[in-house]
N, CA, C and O of each residue as an XYZ file, in Angstrom:
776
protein
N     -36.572     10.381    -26.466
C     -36.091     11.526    -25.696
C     -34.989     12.225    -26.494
O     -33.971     11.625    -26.840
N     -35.275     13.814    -26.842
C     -34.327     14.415    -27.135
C     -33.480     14.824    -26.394
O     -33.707     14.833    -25.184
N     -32.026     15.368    -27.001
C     -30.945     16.437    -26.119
C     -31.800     17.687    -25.863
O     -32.249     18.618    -26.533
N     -31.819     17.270    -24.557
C     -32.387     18.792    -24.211
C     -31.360     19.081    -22.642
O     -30.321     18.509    -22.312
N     -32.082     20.102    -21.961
C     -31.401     20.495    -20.578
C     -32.154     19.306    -20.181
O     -31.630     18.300    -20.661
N     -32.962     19.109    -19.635
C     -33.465     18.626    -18.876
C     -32.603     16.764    -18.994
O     -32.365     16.079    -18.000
N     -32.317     16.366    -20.362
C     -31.369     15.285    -20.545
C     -29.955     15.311    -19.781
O     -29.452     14.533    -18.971
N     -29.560     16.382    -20.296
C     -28.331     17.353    -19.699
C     -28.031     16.984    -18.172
O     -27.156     16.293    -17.650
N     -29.196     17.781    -17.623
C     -29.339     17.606    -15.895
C     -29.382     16.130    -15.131
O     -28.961     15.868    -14.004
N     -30.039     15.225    -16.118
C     -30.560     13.923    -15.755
C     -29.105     13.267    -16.064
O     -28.990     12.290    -15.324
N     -28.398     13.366    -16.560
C     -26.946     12.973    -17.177
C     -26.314     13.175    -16.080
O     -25.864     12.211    -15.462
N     -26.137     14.615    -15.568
C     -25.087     15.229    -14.569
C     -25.388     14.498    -13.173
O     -24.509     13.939    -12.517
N     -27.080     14.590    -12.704
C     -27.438     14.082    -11.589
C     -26.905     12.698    -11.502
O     -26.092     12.327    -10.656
N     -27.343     12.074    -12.294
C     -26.704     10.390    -12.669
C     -24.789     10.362    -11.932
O     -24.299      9.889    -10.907
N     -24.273     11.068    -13.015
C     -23.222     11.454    -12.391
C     -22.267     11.501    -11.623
O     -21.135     11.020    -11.666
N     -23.121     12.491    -10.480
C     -23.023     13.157     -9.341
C     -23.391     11.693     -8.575
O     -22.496     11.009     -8.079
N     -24.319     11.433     -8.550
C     -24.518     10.174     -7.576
C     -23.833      8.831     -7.304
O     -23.637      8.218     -6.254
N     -23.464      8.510     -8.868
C     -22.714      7.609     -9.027
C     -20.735      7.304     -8.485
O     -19.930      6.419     -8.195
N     -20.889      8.845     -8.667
C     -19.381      8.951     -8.286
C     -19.235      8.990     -6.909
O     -18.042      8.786     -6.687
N     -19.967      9.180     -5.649
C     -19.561      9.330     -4.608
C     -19.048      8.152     -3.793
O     -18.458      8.322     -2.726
N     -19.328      6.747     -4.410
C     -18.231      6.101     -4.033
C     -16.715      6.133     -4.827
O     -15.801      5.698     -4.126
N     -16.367      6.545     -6.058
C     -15.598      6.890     -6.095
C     -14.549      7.815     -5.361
O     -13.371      7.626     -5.056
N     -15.362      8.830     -5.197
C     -15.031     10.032     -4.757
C     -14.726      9.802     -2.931
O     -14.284     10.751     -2.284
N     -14.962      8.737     -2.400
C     -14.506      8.580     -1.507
C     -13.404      7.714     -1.810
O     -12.340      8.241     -1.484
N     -13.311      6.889     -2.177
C     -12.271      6.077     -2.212
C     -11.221      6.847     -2.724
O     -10.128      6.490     -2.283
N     -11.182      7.956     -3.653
C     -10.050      8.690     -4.046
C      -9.738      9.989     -2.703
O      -8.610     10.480     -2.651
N     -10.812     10.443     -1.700
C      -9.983     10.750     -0.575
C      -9.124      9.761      0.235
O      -8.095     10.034      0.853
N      -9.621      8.778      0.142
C      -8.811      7.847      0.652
C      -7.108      7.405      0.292
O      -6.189      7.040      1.025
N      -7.217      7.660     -1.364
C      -6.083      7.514     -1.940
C      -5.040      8.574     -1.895
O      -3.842      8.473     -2.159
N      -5.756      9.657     -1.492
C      -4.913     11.138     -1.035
C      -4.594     10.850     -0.141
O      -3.391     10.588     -0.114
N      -5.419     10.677      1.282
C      -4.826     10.309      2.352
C      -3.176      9.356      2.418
O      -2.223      9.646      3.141
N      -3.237      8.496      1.685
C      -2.382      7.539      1.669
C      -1.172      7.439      1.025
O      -0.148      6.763      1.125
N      -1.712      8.531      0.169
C       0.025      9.459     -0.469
C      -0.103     10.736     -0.455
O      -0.525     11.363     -1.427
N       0.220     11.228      0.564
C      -0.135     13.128      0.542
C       0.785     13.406     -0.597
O       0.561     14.411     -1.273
N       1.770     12.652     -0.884
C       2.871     13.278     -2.011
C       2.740     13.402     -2.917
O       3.641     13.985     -3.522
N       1.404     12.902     -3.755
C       1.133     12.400     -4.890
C       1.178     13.388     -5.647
O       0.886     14.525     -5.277
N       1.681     12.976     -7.211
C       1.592     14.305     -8.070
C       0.111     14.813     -8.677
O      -1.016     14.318     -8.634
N       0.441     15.553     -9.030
C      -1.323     16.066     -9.649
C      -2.076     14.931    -10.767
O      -3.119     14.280    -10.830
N      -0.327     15.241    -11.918
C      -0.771     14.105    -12.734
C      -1.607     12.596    -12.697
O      -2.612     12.179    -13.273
N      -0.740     12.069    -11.809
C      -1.195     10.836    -11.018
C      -2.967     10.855    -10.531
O      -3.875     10.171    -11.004
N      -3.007     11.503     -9.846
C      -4.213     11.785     -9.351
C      -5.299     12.139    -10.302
O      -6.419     11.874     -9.865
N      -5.256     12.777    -11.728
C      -5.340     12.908    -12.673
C      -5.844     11.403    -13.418
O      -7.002     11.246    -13.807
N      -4.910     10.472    -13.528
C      -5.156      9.094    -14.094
C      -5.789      8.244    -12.740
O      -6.588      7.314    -12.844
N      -5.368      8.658    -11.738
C      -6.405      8.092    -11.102
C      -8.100      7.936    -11.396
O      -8.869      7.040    -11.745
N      -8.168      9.223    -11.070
C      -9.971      9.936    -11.346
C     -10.246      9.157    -13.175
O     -11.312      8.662    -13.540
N      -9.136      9.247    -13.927
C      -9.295      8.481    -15.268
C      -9.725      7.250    -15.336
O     -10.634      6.926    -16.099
N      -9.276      6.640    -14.750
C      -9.528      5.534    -13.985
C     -10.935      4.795    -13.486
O     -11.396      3.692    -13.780
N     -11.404      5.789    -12.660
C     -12.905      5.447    -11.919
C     -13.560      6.189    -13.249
O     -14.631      5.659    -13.545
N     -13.154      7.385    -14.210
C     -13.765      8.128    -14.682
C     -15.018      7.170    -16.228
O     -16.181      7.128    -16.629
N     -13.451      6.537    -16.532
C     -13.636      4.925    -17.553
C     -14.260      3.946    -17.524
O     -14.562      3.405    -18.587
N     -14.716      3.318    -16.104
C     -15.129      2.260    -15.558
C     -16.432      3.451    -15.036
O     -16.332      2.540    -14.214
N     -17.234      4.235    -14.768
C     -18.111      4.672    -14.368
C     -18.905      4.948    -15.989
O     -20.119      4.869    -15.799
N     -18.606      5.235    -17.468
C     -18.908      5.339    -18.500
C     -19.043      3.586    -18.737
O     -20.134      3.016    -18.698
N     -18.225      3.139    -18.893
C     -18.019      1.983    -19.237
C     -19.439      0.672    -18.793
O     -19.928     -0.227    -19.477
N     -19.702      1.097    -17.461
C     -20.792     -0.051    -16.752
C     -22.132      0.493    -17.069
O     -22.982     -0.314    -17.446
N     -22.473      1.869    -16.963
C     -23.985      2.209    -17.885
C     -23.724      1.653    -19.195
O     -24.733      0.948    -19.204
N     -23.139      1.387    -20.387
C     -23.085      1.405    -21.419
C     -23.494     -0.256    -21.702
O     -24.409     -0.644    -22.428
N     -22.446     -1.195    -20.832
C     -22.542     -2.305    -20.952
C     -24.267     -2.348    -20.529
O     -25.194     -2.681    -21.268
N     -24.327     -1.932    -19.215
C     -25.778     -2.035    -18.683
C     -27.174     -1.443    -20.045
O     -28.370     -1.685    -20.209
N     -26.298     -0.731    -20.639
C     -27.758     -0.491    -22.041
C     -27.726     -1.709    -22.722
O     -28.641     -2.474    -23.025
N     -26.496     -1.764    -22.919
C     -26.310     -3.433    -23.983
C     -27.180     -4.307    -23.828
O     -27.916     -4.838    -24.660
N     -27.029     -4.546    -22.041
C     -27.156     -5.553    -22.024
C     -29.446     -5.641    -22.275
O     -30.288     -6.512    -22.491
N     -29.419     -4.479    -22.100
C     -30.550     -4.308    -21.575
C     -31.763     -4.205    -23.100
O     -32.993     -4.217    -23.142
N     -30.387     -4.079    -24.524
C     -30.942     -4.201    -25.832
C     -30.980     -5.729    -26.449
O     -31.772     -6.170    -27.282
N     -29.957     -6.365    -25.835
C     -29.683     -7.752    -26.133
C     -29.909     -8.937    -25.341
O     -30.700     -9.851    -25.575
N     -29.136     -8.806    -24.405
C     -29.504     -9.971    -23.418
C     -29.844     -9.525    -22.225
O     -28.957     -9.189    -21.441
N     -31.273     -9.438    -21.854
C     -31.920     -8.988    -21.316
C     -32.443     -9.899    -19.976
O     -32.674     -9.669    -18.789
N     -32.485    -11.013    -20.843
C     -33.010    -12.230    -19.576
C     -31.661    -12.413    -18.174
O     -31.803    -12.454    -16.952
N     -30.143    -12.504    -19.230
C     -28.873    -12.693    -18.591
C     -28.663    -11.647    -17.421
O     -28.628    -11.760    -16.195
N     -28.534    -10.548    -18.325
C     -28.524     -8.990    -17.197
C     -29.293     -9.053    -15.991
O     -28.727     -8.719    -14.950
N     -30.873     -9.545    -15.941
C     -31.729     -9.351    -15.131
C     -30.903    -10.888    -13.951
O     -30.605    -10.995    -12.762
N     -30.869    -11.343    -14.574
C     -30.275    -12.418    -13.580
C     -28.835    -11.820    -12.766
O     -28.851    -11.857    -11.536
N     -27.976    -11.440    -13.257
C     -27.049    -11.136    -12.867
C     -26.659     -9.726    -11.958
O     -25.627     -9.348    -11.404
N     -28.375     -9.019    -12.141
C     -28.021     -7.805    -11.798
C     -28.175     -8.392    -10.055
O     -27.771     -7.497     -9.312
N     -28.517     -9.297     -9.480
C     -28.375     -9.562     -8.230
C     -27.624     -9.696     -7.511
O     -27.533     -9.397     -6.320
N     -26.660    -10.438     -8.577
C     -24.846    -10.497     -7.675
C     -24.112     -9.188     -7.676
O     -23.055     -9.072     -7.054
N     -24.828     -7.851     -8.595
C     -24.122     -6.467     -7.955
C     -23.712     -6.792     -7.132
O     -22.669     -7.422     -6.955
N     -24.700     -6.308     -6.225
C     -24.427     -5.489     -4.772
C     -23.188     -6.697     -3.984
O     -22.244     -6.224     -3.351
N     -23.329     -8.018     -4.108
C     -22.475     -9.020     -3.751
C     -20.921     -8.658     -4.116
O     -20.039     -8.469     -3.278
N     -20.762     -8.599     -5.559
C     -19.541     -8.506     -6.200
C     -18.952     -7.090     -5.383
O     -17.904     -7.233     -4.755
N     -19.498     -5.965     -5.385
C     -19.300     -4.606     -4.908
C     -19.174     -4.802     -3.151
O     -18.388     -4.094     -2.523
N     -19.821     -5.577     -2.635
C     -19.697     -5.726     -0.969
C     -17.942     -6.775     -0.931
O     -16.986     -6.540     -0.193
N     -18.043     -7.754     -1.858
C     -17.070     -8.986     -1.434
C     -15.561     -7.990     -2.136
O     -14.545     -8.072     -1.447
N     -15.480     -7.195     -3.316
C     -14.381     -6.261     -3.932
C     -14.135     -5.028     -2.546
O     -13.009     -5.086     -2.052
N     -14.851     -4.238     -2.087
C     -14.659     -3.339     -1.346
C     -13.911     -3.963      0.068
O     -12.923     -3.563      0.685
N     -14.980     -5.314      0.338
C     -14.077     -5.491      1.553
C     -12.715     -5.972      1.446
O     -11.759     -5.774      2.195
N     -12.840     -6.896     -0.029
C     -11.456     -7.461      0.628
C     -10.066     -6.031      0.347
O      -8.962     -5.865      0.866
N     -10.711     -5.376     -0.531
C      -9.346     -3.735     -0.359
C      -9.299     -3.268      0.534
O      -8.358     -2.534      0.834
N     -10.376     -3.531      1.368
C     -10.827     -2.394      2.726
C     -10.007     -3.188      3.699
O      -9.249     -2.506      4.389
N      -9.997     -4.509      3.906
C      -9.033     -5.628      4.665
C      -7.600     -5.361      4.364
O      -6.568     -5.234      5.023
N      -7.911     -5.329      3.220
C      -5.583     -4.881      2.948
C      -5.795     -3.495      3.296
O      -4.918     -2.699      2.964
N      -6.471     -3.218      3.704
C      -5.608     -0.984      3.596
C      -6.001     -1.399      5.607
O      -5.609     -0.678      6.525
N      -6.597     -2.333      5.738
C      -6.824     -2.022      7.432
C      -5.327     -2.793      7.641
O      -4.618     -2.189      8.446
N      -4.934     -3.577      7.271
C      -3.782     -4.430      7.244
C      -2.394     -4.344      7.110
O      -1.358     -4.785      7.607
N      -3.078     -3.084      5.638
C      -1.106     -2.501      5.968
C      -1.313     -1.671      6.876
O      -0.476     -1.605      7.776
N      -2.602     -0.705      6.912
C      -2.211      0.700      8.037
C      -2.104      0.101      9.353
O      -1.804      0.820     10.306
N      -2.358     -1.385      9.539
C      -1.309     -1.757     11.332
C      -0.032     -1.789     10.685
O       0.904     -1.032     10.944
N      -0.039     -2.788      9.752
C       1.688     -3.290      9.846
C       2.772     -2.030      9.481
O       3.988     -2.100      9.656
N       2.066     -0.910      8.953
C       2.484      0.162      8.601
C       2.915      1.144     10.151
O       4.085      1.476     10.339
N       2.063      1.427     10.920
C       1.826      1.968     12.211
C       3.307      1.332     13.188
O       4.029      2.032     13.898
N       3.425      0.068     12.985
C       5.200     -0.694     13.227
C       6.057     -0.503     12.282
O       7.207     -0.563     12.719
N       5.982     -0.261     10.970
C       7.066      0.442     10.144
C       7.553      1.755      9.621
O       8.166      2.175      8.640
N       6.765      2.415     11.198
C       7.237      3.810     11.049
C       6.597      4.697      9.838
O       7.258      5.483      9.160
N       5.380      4.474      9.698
C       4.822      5.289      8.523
C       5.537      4.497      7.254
O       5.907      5.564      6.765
N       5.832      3.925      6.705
C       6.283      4.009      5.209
C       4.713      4.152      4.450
O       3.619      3.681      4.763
N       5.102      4.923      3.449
C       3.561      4.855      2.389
C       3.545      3.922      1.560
O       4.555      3.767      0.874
N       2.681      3.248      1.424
C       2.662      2.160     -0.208
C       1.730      2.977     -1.319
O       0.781      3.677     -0.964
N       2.040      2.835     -2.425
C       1.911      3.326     -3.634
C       0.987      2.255     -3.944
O       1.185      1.045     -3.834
N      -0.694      3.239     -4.596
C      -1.667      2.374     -4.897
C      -1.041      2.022     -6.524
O      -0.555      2.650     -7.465
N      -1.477      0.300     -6.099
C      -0.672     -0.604     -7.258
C      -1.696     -0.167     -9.020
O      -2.863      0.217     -9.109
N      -1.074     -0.327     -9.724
C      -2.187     -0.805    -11.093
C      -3.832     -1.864    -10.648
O      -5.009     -1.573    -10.859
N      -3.332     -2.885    -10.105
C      -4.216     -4.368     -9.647
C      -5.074     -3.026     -8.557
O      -6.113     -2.549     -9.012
N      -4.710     -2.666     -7.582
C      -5.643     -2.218     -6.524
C      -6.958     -1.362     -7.023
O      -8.168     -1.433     -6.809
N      -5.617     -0.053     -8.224
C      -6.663      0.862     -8.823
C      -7.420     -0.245     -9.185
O      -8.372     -0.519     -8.454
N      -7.136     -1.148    -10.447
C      -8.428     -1.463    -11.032
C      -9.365     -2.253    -10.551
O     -10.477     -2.190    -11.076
N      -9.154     -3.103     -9.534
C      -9.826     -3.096     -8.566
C     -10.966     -2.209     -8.331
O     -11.978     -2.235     -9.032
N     -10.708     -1.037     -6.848
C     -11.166      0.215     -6.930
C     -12.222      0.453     -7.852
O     -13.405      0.447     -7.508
N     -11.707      0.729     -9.379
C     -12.567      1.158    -10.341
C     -14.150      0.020    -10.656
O     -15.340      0.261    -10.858
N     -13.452     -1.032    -10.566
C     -14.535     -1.862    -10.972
C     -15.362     -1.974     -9.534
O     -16.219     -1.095     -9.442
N     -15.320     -2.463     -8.910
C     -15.891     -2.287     -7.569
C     -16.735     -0.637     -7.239
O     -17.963     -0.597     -7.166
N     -16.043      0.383     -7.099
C     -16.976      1.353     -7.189
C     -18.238      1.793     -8.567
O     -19.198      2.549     -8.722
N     -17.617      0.966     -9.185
C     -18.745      1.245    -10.263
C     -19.408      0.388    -11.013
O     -19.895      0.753    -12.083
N     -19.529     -0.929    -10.539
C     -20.196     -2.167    -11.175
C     -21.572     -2.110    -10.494
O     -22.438     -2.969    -10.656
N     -21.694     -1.048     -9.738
C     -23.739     -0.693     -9.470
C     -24.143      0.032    -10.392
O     -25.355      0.169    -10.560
N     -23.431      0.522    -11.020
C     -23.406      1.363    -12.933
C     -24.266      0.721    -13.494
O     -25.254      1.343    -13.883
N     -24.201     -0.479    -13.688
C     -24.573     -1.173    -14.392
C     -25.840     -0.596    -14.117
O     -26.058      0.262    -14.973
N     -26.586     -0.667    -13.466
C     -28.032     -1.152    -13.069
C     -28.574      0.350    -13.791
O     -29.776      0.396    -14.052
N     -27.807      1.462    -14.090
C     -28.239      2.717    -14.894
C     -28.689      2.050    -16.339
O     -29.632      2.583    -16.923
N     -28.163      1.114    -16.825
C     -28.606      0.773    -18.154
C     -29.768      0.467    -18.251
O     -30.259      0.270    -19.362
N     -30.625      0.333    -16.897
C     -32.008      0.700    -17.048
C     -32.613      1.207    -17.159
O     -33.645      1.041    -17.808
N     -32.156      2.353    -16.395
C     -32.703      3.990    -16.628
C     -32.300      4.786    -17.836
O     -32.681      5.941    -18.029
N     -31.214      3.860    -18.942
C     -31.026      4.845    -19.818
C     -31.155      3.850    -21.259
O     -30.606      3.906    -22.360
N     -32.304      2.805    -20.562
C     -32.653      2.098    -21.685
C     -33.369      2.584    -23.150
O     -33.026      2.290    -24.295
N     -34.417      3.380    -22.714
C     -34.773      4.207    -23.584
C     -34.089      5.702    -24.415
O     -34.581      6.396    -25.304
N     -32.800      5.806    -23.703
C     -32.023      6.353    -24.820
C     -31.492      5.302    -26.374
O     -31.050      4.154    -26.421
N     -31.779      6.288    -27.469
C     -30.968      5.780    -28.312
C     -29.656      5.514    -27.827
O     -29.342      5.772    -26.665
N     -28.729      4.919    -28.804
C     -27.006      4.375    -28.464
C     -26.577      5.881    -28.175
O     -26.361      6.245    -27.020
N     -26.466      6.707    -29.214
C     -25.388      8.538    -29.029
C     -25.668      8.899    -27.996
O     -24.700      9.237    -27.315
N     -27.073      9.025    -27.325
C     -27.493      9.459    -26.298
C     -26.898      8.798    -24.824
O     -26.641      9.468    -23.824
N     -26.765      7.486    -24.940
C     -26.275      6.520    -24.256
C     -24.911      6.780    -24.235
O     -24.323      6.224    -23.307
N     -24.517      7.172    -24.667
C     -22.430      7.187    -25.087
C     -22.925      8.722    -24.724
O     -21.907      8.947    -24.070
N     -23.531      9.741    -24.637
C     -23.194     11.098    -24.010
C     -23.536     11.464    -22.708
O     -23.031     12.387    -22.068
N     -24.917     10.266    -22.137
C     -24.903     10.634    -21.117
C     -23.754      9.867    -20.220
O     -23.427     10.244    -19.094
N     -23.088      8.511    -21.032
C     -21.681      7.971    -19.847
C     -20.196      8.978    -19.882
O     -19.217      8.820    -19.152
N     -20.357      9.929    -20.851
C     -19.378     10.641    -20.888
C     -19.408     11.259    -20.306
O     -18.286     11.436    -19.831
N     -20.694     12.381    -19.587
C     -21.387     13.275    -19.174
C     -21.004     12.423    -17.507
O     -20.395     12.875    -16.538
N     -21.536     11.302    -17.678
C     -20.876     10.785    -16.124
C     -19.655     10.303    -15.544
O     -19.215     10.218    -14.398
N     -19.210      9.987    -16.798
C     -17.200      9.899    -16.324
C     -16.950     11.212    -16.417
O     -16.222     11.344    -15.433
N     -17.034     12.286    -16.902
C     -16.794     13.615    -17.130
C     -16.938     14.052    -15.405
O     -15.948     14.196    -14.688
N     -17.980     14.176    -15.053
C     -18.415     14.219    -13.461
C     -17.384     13.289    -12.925
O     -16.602     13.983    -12.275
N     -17.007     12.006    -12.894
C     -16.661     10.945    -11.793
C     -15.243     11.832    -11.832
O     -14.668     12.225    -10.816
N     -14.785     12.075    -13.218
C     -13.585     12.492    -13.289
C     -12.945     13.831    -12.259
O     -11.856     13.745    -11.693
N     -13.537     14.619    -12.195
C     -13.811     16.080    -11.659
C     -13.651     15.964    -10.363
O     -12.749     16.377     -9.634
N     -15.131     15.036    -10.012
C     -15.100     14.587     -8.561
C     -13.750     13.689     -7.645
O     -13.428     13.769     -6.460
N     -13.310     13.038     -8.521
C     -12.654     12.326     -7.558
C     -10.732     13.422     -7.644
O      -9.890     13.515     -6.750
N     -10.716     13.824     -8.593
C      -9.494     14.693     -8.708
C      -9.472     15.721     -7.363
O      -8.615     15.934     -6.506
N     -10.871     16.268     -7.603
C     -10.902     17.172     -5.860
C     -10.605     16.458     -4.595
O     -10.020     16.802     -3.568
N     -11.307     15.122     -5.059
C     -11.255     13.906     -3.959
C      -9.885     13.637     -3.316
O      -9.615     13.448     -2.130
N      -8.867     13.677     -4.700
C      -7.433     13.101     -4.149
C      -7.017     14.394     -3.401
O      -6.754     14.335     -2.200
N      -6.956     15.463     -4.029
C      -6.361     16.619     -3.521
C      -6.872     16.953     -2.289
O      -6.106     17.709     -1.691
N      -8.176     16.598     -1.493
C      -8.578     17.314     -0.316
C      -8.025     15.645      0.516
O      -7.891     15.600      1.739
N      -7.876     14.937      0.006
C      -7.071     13.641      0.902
C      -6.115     13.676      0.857
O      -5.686     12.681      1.442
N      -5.154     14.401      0.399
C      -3.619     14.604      0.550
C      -3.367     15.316      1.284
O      -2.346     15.085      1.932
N      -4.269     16.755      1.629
C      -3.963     17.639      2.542
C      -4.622     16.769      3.810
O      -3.948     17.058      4.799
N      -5.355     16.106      4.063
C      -5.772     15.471      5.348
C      -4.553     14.307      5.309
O      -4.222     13.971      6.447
N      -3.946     13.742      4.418
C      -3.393     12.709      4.731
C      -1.740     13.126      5.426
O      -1.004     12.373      6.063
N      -1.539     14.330      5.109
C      -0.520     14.707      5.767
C      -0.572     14.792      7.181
O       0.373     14.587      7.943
N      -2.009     15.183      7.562
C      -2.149     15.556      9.245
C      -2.294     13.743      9.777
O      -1.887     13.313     10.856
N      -2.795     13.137      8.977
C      -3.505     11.781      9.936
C      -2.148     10.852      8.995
O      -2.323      9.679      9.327
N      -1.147     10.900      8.182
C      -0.186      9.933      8.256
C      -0.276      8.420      8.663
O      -0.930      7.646      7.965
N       0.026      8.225      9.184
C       0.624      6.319      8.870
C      -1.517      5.601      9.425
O      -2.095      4.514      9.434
N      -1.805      6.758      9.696
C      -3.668      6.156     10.193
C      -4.235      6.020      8.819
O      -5.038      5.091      8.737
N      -4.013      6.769      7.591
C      -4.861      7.235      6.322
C      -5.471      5.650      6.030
O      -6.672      5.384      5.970
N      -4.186      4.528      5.838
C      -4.386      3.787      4.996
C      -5.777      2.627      6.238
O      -6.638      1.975      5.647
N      -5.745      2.609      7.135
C      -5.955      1.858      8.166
C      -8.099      2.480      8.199
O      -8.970      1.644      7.958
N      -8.460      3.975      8.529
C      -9.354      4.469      8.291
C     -10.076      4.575      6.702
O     -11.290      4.656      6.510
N      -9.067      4.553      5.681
C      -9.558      4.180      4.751
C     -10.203      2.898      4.331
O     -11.235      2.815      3.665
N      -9.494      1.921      4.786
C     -10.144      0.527      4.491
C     -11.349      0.566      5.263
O     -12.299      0.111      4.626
N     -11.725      1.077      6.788
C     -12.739      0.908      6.832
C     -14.172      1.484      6.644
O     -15.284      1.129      7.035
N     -13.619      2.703      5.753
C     -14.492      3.578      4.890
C     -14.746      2.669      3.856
O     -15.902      2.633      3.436
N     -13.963      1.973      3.386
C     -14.047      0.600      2.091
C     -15.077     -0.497      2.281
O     -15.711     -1.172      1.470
N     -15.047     -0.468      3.502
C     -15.777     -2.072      4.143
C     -17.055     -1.105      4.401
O     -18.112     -1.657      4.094
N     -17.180      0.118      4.860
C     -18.286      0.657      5.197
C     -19.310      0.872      3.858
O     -20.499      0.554      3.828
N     -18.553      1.478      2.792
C     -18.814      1.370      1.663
C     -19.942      0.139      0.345
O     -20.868      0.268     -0.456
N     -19.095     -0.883      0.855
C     -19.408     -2.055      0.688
C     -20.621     -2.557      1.334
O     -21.348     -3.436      0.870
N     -20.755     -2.052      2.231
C     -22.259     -2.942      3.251
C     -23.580     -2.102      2.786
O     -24.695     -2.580      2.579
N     -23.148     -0.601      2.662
C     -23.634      0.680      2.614
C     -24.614      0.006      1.329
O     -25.757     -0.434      1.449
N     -23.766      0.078      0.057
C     -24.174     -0.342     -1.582
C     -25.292     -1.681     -1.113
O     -26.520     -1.601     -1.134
N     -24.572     -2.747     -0.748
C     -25.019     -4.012     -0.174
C     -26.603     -3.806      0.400
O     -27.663     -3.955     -0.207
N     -26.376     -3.443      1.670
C     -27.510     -2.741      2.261
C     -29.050     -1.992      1.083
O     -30.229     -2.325      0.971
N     -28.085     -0.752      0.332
C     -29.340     -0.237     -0.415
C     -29.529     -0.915     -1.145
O     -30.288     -0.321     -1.911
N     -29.355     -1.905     -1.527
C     -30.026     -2.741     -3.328
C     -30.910     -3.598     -2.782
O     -31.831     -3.998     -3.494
N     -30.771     -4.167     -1.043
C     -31.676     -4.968     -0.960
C     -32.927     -4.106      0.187
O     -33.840     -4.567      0.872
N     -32.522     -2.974      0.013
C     -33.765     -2.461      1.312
C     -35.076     -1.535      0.240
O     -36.071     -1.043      0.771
């Protein structure tokens, strides 16, 4: 397969699909600091943007080399992605009570949570290294750029339209978010085995 549009489109669609659990979880992260600076929000989306390139790529690897391993492992996805989502989705339901008695204070999403987050929304990535098995490697490294490029985009709008909601819904953000997290989680869970 050459660079063509039609590669192009198949890149972007990839993308687009892949990021929308990101892209929720980063309204979520707006919600939970309406204050947040742009920048921030910025390395956030960097963040999911890295780990969404990063898991197709491994997933070609694995899919040129160890092929027998991958196929085995691609089962505990949806597991790893259901058991990561909930247990973040459990702490954000957890502080937004204990939060709801401390008068709103906001907590600042940690380093550990983001990366968390990142790996969890995007360790079903992996399973693209199938679909982009038959790319050569360059092709493979442009279409994950082509999709962190997207994750990136997406979830930056993501934080910014959750900051303006997180101002109206306050000390609730973090509490409704987790169970957008846990919903998340069953959601992924759910499609890999139906």
């Amino acid at each position: 397969m050459d660079m063509s549009l039609l590669f192009l489109f198949n890149s972007f669609s990839l993308g687009v699909g892949l990021a929308m659990d990101a892209f929720s979880i980063s309204l979520i992260n707006g919600m939970n600091e309406p204050g947040m600076s742009r920048w921030k929000a910025i390395r956030i989306a960097g963040v999911y943007g890295f780990f969404q390139a990063l898991m197709p790529m491994l997933g070609w690897l694995c899919t040129h080399t160890i092929i027998r391993l991958f196929t085995a492992f691609q089962v505990c996805i949806p597991w790893i992605s259901l058991i990561l989502l909930v247990l973040i989705g459990k702490n954000m339901i957890w502080d937004g009570r204990s939060r709801s008695d401390a008068h709103g204070s906001t907590r600042r999403l940690t380093p550990k949570v983001l990366f968390l987050q990142g790996v969890a929304t995007s360790i079903d990535a992996l399973s693209i290294g199938f679909v982009i098995a038959s790319y050569e490697f360059w092709m493979a490294i442009v279409c994950s750029l082509i999709i962190a490029a997207v994750t990136l985009f997406l979830c930056v709008i993501g934080v910014e339209l959750g900051k303006k909601g997180g101002e109206k819904l306050a000390g609730k953000a973090s509490f409704w978010g987790g169970i957008i997290l846990i919903m998340s989680g069953i959601e992924i869970w759910i499609t890999h085995f139906s």
